[in-house]
One Martini backbone bead per residue (centre of mass of N, CA, C, O) as a GRO file, in nm:
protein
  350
    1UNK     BB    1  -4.354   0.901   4.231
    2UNK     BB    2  -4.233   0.850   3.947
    3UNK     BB    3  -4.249   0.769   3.603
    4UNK     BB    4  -4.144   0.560   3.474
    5UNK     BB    5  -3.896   0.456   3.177
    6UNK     BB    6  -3.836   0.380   2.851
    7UNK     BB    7  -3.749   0.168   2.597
    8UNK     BB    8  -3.759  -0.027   2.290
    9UNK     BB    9  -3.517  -0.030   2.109
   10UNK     BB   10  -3.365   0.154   1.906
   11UNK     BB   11  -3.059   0.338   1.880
   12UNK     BB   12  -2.846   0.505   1.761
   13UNK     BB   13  -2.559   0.493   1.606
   14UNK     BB   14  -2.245   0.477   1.596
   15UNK     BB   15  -2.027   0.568   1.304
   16UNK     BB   16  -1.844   0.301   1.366
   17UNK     BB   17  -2.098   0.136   1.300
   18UNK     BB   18  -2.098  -0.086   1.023
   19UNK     BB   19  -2.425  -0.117   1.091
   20UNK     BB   20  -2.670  -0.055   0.968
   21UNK     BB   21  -3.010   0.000   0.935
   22UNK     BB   22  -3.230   0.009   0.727
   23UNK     BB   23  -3.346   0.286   0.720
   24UNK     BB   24  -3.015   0.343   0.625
   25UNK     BB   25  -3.075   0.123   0.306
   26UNK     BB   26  -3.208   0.066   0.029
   27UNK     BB   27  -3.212  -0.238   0.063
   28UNK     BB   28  -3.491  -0.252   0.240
   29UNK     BB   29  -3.720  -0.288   0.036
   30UNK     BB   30  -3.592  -0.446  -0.227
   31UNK     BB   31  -3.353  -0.592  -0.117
   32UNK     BB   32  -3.044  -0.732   0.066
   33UNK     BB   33  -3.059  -0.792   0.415
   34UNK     BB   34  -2.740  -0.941   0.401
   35UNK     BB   35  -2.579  -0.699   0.305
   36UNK     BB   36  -2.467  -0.544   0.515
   37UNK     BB   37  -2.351  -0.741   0.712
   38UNK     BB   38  -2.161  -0.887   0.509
   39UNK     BB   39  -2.000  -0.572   0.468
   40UNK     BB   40  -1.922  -0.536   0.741
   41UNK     BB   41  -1.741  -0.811   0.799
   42UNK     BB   42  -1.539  -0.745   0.548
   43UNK     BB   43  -1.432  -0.483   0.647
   44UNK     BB   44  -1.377  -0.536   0.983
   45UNK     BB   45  -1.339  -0.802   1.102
   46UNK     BB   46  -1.199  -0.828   1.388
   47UNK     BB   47  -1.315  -0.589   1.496
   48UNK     BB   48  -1.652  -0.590   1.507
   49UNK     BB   49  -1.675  -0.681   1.822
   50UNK     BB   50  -1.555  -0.435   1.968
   51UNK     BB   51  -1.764  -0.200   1.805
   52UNK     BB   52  -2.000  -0.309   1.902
   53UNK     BB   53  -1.962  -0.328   2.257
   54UNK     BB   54  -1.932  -0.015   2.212
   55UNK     BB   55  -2.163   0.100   2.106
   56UNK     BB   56  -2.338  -0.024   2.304
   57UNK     BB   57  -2.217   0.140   2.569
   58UNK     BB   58  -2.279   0.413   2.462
   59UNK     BB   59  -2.560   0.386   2.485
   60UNK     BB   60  -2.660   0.307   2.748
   61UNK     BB   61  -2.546   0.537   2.890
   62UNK     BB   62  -2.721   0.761   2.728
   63UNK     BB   63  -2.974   0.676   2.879
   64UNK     BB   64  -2.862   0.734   3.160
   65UNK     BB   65  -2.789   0.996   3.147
   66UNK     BB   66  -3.122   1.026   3.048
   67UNK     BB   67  -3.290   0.886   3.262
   68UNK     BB   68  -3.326   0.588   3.224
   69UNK     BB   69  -3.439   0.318   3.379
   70UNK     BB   70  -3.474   0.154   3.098
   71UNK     BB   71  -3.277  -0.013   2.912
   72UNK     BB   72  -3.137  -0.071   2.620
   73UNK     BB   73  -2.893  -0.154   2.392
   74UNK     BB   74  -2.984  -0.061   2.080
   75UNK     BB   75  -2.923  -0.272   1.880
   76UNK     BB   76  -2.611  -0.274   1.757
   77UNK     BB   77  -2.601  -0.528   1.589
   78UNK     BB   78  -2.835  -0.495   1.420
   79UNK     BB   79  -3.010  -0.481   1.097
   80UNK     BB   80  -3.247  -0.537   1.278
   81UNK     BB   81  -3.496  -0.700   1.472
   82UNK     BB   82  -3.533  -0.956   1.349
   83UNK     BB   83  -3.311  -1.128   1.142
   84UNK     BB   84  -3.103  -1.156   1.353
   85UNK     BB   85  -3.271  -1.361   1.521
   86UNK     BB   86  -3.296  -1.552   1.208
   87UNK     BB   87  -2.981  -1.632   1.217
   88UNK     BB   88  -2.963  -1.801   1.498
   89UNK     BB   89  -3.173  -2.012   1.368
   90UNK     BB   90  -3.333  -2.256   1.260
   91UNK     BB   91  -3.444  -2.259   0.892
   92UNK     BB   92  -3.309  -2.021   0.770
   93UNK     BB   93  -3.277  -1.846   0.463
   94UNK     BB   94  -2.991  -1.635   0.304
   95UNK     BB   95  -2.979  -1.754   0.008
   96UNK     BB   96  -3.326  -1.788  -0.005
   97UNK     BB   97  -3.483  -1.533  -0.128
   98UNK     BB   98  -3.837  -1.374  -0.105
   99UNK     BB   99  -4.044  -1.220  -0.226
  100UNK     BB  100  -4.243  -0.965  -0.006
  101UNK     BB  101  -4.562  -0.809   0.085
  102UNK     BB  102  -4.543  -0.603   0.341
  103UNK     BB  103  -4.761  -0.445   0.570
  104UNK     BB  104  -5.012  -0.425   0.363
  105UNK     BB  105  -4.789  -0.318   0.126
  106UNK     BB  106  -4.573  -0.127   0.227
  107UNK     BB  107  -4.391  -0.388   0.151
  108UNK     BB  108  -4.075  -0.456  -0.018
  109UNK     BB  109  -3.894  -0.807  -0.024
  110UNK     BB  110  -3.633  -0.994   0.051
  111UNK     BB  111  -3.668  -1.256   0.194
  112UNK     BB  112  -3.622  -1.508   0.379
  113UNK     BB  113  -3.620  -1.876   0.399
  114UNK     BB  114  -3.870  -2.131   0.454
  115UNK     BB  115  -3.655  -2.511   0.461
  116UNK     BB  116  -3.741  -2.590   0.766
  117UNK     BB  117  -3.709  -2.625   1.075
  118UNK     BB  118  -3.759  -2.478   1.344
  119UNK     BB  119  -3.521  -2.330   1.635
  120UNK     BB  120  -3.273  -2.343   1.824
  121UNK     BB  121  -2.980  -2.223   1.881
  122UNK     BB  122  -2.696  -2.090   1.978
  123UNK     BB  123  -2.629  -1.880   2.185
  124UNK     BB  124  -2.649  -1.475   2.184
  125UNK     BB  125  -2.817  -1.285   2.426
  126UNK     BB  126  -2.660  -1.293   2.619
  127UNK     BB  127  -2.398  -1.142   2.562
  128UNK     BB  128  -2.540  -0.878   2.445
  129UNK     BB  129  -2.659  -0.808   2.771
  130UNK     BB  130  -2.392  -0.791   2.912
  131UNK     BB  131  -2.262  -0.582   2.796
  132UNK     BB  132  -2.489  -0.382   2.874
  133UNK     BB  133  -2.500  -0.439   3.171
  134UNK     BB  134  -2.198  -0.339   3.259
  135UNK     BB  135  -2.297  -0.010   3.230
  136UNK     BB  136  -2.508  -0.090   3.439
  137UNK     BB  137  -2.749  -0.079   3.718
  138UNK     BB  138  -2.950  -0.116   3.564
  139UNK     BB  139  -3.212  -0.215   3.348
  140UNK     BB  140  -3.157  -0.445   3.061
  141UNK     BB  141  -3.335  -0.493   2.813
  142UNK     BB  142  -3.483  -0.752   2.573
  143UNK     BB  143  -3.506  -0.789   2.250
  144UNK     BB  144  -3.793  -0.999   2.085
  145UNK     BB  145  -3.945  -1.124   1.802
  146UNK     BB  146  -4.242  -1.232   1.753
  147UNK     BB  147  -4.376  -1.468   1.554
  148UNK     BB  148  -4.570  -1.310   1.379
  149UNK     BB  149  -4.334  -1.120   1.285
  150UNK     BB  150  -4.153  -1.327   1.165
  151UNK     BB  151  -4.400  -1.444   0.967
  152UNK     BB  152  -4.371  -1.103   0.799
  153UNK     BB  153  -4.039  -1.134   0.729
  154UNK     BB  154  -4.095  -1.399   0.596
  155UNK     BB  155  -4.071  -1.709   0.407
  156UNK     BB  156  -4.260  -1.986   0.350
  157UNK     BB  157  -4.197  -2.322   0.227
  158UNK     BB  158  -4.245  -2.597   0.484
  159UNK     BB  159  -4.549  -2.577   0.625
  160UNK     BB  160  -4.797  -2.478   0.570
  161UNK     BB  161  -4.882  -2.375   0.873
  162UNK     BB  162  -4.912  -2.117   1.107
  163UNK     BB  163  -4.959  -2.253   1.375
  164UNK     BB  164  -4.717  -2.402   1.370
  165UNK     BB  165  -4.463  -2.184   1.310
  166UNK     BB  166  -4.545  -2.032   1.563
  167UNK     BB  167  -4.475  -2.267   1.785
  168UNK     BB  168  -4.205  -2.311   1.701
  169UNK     BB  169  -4.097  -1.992   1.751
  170UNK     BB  170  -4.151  -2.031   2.038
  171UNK     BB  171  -3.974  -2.212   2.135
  172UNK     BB  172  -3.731  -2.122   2.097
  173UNK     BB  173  -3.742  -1.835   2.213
  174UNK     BB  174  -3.784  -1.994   2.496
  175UNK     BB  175  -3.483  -2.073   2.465
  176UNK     BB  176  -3.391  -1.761   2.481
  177UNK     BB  177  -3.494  -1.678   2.725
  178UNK     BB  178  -3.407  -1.865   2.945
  179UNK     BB  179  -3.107  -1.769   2.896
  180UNK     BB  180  -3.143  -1.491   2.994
  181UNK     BB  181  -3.238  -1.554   3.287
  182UNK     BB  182  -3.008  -1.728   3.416
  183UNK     BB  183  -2.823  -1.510   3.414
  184UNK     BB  184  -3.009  -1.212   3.480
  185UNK     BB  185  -3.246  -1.148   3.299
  186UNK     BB  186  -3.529  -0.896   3.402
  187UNK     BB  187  -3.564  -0.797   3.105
  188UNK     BB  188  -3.829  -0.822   2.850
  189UNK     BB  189  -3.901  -0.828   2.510
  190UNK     BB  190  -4.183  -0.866   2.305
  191UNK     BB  191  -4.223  -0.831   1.939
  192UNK     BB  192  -4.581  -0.753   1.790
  193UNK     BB  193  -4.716  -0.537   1.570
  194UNK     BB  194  -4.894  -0.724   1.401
  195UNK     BB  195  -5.134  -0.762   1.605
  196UNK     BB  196  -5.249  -0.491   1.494
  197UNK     BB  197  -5.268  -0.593   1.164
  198UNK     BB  198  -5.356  -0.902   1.295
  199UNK     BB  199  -5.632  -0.984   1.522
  200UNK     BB  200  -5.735  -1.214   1.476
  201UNK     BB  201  -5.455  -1.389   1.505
  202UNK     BB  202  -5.370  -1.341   1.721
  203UNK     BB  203  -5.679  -1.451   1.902
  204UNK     BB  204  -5.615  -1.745   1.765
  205UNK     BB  205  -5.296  -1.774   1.862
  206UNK     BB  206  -5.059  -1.520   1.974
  207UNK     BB  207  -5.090  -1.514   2.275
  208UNK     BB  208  -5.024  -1.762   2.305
  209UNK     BB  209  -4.741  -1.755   2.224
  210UNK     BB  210  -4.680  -1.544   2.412
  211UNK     BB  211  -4.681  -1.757   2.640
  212UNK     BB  212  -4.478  -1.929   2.548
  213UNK     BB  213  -4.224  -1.753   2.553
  214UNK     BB  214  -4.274  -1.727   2.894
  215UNK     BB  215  -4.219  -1.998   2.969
  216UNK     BB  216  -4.084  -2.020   3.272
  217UNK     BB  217  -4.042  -1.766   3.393
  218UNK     BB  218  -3.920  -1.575   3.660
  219UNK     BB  219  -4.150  -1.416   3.824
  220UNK     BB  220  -3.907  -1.147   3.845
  221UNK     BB  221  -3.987  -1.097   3.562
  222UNK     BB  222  -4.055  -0.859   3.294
  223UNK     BB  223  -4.324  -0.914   3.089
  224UNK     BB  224  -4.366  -0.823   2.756
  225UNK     BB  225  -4.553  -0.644   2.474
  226UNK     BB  226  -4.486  -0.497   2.136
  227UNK     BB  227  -4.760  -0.273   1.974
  228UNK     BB  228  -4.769  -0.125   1.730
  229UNK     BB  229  -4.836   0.035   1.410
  230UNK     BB  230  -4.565   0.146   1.280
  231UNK     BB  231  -4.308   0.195   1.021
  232UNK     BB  232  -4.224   0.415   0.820
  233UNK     BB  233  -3.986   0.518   0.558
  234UNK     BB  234  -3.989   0.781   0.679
  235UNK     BB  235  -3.925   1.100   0.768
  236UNK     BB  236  -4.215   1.252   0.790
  237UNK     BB  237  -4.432   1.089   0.687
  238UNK     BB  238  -4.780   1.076   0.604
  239UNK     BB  239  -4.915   0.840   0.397
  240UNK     BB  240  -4.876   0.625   0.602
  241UNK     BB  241  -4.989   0.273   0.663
  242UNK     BB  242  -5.119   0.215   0.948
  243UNK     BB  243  -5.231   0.057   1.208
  244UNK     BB  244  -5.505   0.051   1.406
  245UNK     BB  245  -5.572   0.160   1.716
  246UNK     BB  246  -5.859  -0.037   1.751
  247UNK     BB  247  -5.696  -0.307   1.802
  248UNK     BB  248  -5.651  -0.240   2.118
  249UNK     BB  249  -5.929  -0.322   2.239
  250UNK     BB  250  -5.919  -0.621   2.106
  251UNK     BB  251  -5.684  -0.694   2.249
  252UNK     BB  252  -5.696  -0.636   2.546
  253UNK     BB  253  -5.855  -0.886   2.722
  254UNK     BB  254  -5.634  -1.063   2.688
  255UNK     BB  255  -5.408  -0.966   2.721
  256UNK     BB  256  -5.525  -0.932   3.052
  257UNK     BB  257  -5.490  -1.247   3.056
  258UNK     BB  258  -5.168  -1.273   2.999
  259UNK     BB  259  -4.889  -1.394   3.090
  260UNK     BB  260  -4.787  -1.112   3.195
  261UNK     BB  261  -4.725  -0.755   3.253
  262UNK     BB  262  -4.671  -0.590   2.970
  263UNK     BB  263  -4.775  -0.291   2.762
  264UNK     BB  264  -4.699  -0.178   2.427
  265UNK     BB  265  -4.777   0.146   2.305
  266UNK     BB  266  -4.878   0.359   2.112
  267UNK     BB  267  -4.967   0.758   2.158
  268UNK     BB  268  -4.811   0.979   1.907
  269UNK     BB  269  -4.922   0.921   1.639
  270UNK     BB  270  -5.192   0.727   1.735
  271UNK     BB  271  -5.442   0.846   1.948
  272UNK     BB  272  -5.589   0.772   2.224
  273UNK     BB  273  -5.852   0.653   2.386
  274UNK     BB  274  -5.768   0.654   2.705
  275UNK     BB  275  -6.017   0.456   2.796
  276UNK     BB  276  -5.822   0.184   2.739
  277UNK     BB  277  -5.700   0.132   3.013
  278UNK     BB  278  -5.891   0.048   3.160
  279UNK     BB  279  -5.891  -0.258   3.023
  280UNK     BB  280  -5.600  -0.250   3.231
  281UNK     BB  281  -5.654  -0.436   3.533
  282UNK     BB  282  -5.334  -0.555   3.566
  283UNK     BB  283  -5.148  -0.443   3.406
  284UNK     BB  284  -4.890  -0.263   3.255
  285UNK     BB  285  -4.824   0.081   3.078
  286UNK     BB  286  -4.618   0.156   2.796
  287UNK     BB  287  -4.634   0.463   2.669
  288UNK     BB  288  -4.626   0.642   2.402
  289UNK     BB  289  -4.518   0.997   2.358
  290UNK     BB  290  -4.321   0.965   2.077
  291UNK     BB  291  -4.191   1.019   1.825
  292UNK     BB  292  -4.014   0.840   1.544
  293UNK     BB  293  -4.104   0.941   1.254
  294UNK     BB  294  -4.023   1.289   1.409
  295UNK     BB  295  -3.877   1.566   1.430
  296UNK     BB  296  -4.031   1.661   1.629
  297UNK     BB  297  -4.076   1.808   1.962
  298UNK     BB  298  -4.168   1.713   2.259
  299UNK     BB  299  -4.268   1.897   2.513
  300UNK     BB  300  -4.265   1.880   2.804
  301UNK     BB  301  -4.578   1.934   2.854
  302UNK     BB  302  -4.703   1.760   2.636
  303UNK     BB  303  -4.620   1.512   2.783
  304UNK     BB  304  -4.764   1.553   3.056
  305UNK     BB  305  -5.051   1.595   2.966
  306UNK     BB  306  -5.065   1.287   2.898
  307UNK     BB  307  -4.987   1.140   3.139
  308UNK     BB  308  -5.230   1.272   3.278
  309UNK     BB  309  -5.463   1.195   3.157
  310UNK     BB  310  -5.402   0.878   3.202
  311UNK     BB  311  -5.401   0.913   3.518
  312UNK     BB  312  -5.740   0.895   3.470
  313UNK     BB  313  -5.705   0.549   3.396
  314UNK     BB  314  -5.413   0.467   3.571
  315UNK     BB  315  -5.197   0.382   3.768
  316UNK     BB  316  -4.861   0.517   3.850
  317UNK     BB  317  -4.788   0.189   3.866
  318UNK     BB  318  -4.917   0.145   3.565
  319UNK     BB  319  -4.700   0.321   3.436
  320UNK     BB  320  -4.517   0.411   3.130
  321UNK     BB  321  -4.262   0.590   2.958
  322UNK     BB  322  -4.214   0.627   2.595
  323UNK     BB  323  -4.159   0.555   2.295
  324UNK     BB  324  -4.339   0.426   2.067
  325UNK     BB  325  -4.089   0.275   1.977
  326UNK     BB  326  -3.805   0.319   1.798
  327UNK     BB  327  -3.514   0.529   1.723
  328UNK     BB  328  -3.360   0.479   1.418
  329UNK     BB  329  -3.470   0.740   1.279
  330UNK     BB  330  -3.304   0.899   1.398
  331UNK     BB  331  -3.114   1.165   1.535
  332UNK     BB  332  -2.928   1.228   1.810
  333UNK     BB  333  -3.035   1.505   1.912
  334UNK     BB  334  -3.321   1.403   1.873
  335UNK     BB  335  -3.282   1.167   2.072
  336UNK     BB  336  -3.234   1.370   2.336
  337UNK     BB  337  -3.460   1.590   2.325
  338UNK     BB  338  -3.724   1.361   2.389
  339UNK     BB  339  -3.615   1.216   2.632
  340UNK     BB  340  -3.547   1.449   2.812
  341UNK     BB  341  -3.820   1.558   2.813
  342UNK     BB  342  -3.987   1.256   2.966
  343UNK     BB  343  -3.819   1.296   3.192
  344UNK     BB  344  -3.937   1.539   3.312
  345UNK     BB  345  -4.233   1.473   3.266
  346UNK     BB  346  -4.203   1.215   3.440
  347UNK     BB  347  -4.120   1.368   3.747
  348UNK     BB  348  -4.398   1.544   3.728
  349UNK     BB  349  -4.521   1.285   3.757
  350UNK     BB  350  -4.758   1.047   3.985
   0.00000   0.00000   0.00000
């Protein structure tokens, strides 16, 4: 049996899609997170949720094509992965943004500000998921941003206190999770990025909360958690400073120990040593193999041999083939050609 495949969260929209992308405007960096989203509703008026719908079931289909066993929906509602579900929930102020250092000061941005109590607002991701699981029998990823994350990507204003505001983060997402999962969706994934970047906080806090959002959730369902290392300003940066993938040694045995499945981490921009994998005597490793943020394209073989490798370290039961990321940072060709390359190394392990 070969190595299941699966993507981790954005994926190249199609050109009618009028939300962009963060990489591909200006505003990422400096400006305005609400101005693409509100300037799309502007334009699009009610055609938008048509479009969104469209474009949604296309990615899907091509990720099907592309032979991807768990495929996500490509995230193309979505203005960026994080703010999009911080506009669903209450206490979030999108008219009162804040100036904020993020990701170690490699971003400058106006974020969101929190002016009020955390909470779960009215569901939103079943729908999302829906339009998406219509498109195949495959099963359907939904990705949700975890506490510590959306706690570096806005501005607290509120609470003055990190674990209290990362606990009600928790239990909304965990309300918007069980409302996914009660409709039957069967594979979640929180994205906590920052784990990397912030190691204390996590093992102080941070873990406990990831299982705080899947209190609950049953059996059935695969509970992941996605930790990569960062996305740098644009493709093919050489510059950019990414957190260290040291911080995975530091945080697997907790990992291992929490109410989880499976474990998402990168291995194609910054290289592990696979003994790493040992450390994961529990869970499933979701290997990132592709560079998300680099034009080259890797070889069936460069990919196979990363894959044979791991699997000196790991059962491939418990081994699953990713890129490292998302895809939105690339064009449509540069991701079928590494997508397809993966999926036929992957064919080729097990």
């Amino acid at each position: 049996m070969s190595i299941l495949t699966t993507t981790i969260g954005s994926y190249p929209k199609p050109e009618y899609v009028p939300i962009p992308d963060w990489f591909q405007q200006e505003s990422t960096i400096s400006g305005d997170p609400t101005r693409a989203l509100d300037e799309s509703n502007t334009s699009s008026g009610f055609e938008l949720e048509g479009l969104l719908d469209r474009g949604t079931l296309e990615v899907v289909r091509e990720q099907v094509d592309l032979g991807i066993d768990v495929v996500t929906d490509g995230e193309v509602r979505r203005e960026n992965y994080i703010h999009y579900n911080c506009r669903n929930m209450t206490g979030f102020n999108f008219s009162e943004l804040t100036q904020k250092s993020m990701r170690d000061g490699q971003w400058v941005a106006s974020v969101p500000t929190i002016d009020r109590s955390v909470k779960a607002g009215d569901e939103f991701l079943v729908r999302d998921w829906q339009v998406a699981q219509s498109a195949t029998d495959r099963p359907v990823k939904i990705t949700i941003p975890g506490p510590l994350t959306i706690m570096d990507s806005t501005f607290d204003a509120y609470y003055g206190d990190d674990q209290r505001l990362a606990a009600d983060l928790a239990l909304a997402i965990n309300k918007e999770i069980l409302r996914l999962t009660d409709k039957g969706c069967a594979w979640i994934q929180v994205d906590e990025p920052i784990f990397a970047r912030k190691p204390e906080e996590a093992l102080a806090y941070g873990v406990e909360n990831l299982e705080r959002c899947f209190h609950n959730v049953p059996a059935q369902v695969n509970r992941s958690v996605h930790i990569c290392c960062g996305y740098p300003d644009r493709v093919d940066s050489i510059d950019y400073l990414k957190a260290s993938p040291d911080s995975y040694t530091r945080l697997a045995p907790a990992l291992d120990d929490a109410a989880i499945d499976a474990i998402s981490i990168e291995d194609a921009h910054s290289p592990n040593d696979l003994k790493l994998l040992e450390l994961f005597s529990r869970k499933t490793v979701i290997l990132g193999v592709l560079g998300i943020a680099r034009s080259y394209i890797e070889s069936v073989e460069e990919i196979a041999e990363r894959l044979q490798e791991a699997l000196n370290h790991i059962d491939s039961s418990r081994l699953m083939a990713a890129p490292d990321c998302g895809l939105g940072m690339l064009n449509k060709d540069q991701v079928r050609a590494k997508l397809k390359n993966m999926v036929q190394a992957a064919r080729i392990c097990g």
